[in-house]
C-alpha positions as CSV (number, residue, x, y, z in Angstrom):
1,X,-10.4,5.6,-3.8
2,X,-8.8,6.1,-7.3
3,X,-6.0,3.8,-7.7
4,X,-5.4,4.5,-11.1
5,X,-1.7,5.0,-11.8
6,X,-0.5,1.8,-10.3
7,X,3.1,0.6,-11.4
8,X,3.8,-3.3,-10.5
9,X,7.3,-3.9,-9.8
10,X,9.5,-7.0,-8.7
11,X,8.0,-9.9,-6.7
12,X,9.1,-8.9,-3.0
13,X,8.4,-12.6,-1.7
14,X,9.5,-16.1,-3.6
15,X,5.9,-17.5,-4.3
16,X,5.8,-13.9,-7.0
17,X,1.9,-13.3,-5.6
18,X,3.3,-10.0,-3.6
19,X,4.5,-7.3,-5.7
20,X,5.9,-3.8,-4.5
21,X,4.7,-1.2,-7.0
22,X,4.1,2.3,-7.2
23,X,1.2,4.8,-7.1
24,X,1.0,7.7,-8.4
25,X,4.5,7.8,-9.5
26,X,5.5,8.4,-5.3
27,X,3.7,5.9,-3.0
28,X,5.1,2.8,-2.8
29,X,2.8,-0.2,-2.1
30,X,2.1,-3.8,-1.8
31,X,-0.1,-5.2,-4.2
32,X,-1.4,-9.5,-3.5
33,X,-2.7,-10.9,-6.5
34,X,-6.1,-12.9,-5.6
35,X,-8.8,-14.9,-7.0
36,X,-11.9,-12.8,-6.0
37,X,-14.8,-14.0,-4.4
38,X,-18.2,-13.3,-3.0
39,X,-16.7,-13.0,0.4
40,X,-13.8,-11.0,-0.9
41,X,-15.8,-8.5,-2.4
42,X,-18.1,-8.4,0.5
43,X,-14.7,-7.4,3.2
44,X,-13.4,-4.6,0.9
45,X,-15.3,-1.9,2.3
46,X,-15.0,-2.6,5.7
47,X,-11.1,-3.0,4.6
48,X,-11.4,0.2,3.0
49,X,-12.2,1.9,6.5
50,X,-10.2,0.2,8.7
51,X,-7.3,2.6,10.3
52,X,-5.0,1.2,13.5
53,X,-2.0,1.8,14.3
54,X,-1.2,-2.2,14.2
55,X,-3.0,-3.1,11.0
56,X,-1.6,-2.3,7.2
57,X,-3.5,0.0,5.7
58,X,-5.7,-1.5,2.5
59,X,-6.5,0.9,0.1
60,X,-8.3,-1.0,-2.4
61,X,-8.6,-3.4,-5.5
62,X,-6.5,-3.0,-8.6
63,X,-7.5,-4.6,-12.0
64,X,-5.8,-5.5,-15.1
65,X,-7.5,-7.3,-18.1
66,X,-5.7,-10.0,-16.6
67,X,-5.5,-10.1,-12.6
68,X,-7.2,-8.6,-9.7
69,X,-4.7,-7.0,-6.7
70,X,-5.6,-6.4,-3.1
71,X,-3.6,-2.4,-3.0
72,X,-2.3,-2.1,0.5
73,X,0.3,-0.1,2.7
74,X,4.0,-1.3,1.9
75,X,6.0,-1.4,4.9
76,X,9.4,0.0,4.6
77,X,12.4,-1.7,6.9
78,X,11.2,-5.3,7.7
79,X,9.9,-8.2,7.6
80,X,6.5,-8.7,9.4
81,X,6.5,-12.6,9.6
82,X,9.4,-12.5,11.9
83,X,7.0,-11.1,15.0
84,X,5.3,-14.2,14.6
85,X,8.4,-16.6,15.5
C-alpha cells in the first residue's frame, strides 16, 4: 500500500507517541510512533490483511528520516480504552 502523502498532526493522547494525521489530503488516521523490530516487521503483513469488523484497520508503516509509524484506521467519536473499564 502507498502511504505516501502522510500529514502528522497534533498528539491525540498525553504520552505524544499517537498522532492523528492525514492521508492523501482526505483520510484521517492514527499514526503510533515505534521502535521497530524483528518481530515487528515480521506481524506487518499479516496486519496488512487483517479486516473485522472489531479490529482497527492497519494500513501500514510510515517513515521519516527520523521515526518509523504504525498507519492505522482513526476512529472518529470515542475513546476505545473506555470499553475496557
Amino acid at each position: 500500500m502507498n502511504l505516501q502523502g502522510i500529514r502528522i498532526q497534533q498528539p491525540i493522547i498525553e504520552e505524544k507517541t499517537i498522532y492523528k494525521g492525514t492521508w492523501q489530503d482526505w483520510n484521517v488516521v492514527a499514526l503510533k510512533e515505534v521502535h521497530l523490530s524483528k518481530h515487528l516487521e515480521s506481524d506487518f503483513a499479516l496486519l496488512v490483511k487483517t479486516h473485522h469488523l472489531n479490529v482497527v484497520r492497519f494500513f501500514g508503516k510510515y517513515e521519516t528520516d527520523a521515526k518509523t509509524y504504525l498507519v492505522m484506521e482513526f476512529i472518529h467519536y470515542g475513546d476505545i480504552l473506555r470499553y475496557f473499564d
